[in-house]
N, C-alpha and C positions, 0 to 999 in steps of 0.2 A: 504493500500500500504506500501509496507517495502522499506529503504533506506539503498544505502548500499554504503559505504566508498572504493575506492580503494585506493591501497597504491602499487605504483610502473607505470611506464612508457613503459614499453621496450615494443618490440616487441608479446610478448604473450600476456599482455595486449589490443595491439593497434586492433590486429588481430581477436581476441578471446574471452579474456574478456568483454572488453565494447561491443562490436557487438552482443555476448549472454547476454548482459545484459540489451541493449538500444532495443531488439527485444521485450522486456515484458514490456512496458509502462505503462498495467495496473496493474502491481503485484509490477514494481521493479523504484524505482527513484536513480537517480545520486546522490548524496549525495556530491561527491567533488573527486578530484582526487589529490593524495599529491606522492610527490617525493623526492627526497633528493633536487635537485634543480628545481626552477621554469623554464615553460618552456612553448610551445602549442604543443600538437599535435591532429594527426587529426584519427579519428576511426570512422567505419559506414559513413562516409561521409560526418562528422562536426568536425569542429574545436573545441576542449578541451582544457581549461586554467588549467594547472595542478600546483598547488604551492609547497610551499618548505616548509617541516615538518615542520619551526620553524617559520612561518609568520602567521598572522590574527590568534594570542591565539594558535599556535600550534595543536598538533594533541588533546591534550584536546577540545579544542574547537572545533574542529572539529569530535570529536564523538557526538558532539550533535543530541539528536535525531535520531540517526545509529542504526537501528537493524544489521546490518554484516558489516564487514570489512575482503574485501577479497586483502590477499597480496601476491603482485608477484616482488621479488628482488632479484636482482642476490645471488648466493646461499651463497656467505663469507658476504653478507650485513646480512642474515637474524638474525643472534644475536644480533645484534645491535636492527634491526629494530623490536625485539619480547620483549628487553625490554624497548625500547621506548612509543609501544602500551601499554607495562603491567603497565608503571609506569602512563599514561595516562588513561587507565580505571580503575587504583585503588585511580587514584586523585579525578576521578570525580565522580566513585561510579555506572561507566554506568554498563549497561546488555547489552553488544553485544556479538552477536556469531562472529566467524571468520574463514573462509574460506581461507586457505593457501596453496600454489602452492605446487607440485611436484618441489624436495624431501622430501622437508617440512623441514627437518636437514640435513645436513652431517654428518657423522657417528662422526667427529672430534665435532661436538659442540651438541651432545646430552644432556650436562647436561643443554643447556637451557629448554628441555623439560619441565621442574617443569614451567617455562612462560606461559604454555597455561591454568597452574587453575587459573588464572585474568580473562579468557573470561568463557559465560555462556555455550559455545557449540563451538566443535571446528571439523572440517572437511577437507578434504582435496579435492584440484580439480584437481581430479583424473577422465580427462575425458575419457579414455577407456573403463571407468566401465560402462559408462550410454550413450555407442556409440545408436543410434539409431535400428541400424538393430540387437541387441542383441536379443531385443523381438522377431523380427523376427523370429530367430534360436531356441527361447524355444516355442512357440506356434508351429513350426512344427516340434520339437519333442516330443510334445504330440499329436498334430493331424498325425502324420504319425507313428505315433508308435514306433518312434525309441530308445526307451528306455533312460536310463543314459549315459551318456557322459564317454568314458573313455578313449581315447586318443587324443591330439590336440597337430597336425603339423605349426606351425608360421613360413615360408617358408619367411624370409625377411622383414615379416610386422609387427614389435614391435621393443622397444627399451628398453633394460634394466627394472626398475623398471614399467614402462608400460605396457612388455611384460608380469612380473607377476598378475598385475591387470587384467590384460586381460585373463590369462590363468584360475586365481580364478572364473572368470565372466565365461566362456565360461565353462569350467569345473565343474561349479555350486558345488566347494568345496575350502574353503577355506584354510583348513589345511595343510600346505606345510609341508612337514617332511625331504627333505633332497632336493640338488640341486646342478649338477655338471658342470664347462664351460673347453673347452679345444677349442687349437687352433687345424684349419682344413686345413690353406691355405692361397690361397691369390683371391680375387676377378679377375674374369677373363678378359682379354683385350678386349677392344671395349665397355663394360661395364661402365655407368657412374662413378663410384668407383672403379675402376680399379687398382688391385696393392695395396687395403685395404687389412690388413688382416681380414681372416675368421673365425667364431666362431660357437661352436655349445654349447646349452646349452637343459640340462634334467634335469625338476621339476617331483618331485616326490611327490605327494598330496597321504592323507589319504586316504583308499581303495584300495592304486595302481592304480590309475587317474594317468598319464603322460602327461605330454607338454615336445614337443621338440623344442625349438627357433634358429633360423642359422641366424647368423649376417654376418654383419653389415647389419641392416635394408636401404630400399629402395621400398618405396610407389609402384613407378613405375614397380616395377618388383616381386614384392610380392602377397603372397595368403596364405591362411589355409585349414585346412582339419580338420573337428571335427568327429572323429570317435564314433558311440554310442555303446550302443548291439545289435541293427538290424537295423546298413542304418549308412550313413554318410552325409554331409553335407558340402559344398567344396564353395570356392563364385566365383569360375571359371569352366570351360569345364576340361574334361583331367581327372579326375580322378573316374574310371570305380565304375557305381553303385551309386557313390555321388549324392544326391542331387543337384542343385547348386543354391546357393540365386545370386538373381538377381535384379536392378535396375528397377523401375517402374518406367517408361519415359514419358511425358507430348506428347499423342499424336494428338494433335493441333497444332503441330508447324511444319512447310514447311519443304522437305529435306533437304536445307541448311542453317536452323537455328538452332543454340545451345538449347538443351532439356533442359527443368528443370528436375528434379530428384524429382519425387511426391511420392516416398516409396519404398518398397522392398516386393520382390516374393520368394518364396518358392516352386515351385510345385503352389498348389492349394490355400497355405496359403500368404496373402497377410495382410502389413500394413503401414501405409500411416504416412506421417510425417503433421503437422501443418502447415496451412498457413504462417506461422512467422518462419516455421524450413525451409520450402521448400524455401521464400525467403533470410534463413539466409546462407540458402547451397549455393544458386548462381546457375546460368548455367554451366553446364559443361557436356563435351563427352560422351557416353556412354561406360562403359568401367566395368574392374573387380569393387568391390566395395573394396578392400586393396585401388587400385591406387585411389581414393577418399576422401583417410582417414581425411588429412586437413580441407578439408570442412565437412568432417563427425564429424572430434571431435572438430567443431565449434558447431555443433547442438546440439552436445552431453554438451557444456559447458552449453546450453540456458536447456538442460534437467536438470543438475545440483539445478541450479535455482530456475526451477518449482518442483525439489523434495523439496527442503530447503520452496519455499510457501506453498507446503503442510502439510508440518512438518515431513514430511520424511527424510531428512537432507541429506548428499550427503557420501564422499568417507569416510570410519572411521578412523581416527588419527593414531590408533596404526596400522589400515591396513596397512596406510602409511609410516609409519616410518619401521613397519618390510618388506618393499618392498625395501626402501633405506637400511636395514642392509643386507640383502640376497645379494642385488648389489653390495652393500660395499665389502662382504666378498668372493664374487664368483669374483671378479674383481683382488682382492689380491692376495688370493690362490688357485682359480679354486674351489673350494668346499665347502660345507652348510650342516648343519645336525640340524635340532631342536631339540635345551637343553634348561631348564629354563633356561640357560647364554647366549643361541646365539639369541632369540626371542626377539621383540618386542608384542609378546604376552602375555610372560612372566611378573605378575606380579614383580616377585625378579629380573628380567633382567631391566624392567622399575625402580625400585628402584636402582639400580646400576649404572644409565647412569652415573653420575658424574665420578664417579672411572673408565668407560669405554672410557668417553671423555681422560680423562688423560691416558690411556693407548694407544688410539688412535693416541696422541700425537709423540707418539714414535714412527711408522707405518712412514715411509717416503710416500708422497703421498697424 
């Protein structure tokens, strides 16, 4: 059994973390839950005493024993709190991997980057990548023939650095080459967002693979369209031709009782989530599976997890950090193009971050 250290409180911890974590009792133990300040809160349906980095021996002591340490702190704390961890596992000499929330840096404090060679494995929790119904959509586009993936529509259902995790994963190609955002509008009246403004963004991956993403994201009203070489793939009605994935609903349960959600359809192809994902998702309506997504990239945090116990390890560091520079830079000035100096995949671009933090500096914003 492996233990794993949390480090941070808030809301994505309370929601997501510990609930995909307390769902694997035989793979994964609590280890302890540390915060800047002591405090209790409550996740899964128990109460959790969470202490304060510098009580009971500090976070040294508190690596005892820890194979991971997964942190989740608001995003100007996380320099601080990467070399507090790094001066803590180079005091004690530990081997822990660590597991570090989206965005992982800000583009402004990239030269902490050099902090993550103190830990033995470092990863990101990047739960779009390992949404449950992904398999779904690659087993029926081999069982239906539909060839390579080469266009994918994100109609409202992503966010920013998300949206590109999710476009790599669906898109089954990693290599983004260039990537452009302009505004569109304003979100329409009667609309829950009403009066945002709108956005449209074009990633351009290697091959000429396309994602088209239209913001501002909204669950409830969102859906995609993954276009292949023969057939497409939609997770709603409405788009002629499309496949549509579909919710497997728990059919035991009375007309007027709330369904569980036992897996996903395809046409003919079907696959089922775990006993532990099905009650990790909760009851809820049957509906698109976009409008789902909360409870979906709750299951997808507990798949997270079970990659890391297999030694398959979860989202990859530099993916991460070049998902936060793409965002960084399309957010700034609408525009992306990969250079050894604009990449986080960039060996010479990773050696640089120091000189880029300070140049960042100057960037109002």
């Amino acid at each position: 059994m492996k233990r794993a250290l949390v480090i941070g409180s808030g809301q994505r911890v309370r929601e997501a973390a510990l609930p995909a974590l307390l769902s694997r009792p035989d793979d994964w133990q609590l280890a302890g839950i540390r915060s800047r300040k002591a405090k209790t809160i409550e996740a899964a349906g128990v109460e959790h005493r969470v202490a304060a980095f510098d009580e009971d021996g500090g976070l040294a002591a508190a690596l005892d024993s820890v194979d991971l340490v997964y942190a989740c702190v608001s995003k100007g704390a996380v320099p601080s709190v990467l070399s507090q961890l790094e001066a803590a596992v180079r005091q004690t000499g530990a081997t822990v991997d660590l597991l570090i929330d989206t965005p992982v840096l800000l583009f402004k404090h990239l030269a902490s980057y050099k902090r993550f060679a103190a830990f033995h494995k470092v990863w990101v929790a990047e739960d779009m990548w390992s949404l449950p119904w992904v398999d779904t959509i690659e087993r029926a586009r081999e069982a239906l023939d539909l060839g390579a993936p080469k266009r994918l529509i994100l109609s409202r259902s992503a966010y920013a650095y998300h949206g590109l995790a999710l476009a790599k994963t669906l898109l089954d190609e990693w290599r983004l080459v260039g990537a452009k955002r302009w505004r569109t509008g304003v979100v329409s009246e009667g609309e829950p967002k009403s009066g945002e403004t709108t956005y449209e963004r074009r990633l351009t991956f290697a091959g000429g693979r396309t994602c088209e993403v239209s913001e501002p994201r909204d669950y409830s009203l969102g859906g995609f369209l993954l276009e292949c070489e023969r057939g497409a793939i939609a997770d709603r009605p409405g788009h002629p031709g499309a496949h549509v994935l579909e919710p497997i609903l728990d059919e035991g349960v009375t007309a007027d009782a709330v369904p569980r959600w036992l897996g996903f359809r395809i046409g003919e192809v079907e696959t089922h989530l775990g006993p532990h994902e099905v009650k990790l998702f909760g009851e809820a309506e049957a509906s698109s599976v976009i409008a789902r997504m909360d409870a979906l990239k709750r299951v997808g945090f507990a798949r997270l997890f079970d990659r890391i116990t297999e030694g398959r390890g979860a989202y990859p560091l530099v993916e991460g950090i070049d998902d936060m520079w793409v965002d960084y830079t399309l957010e700034k000035v609408g525009r992306w193009r990969a250079t050894p100096l604009t990449s986080a995949r960039s060996g010479l671009a990773r050696g640089l971050m120091g000189s880029l933090t300070s140049l960042a500096g100057k960037v109002k914003g």
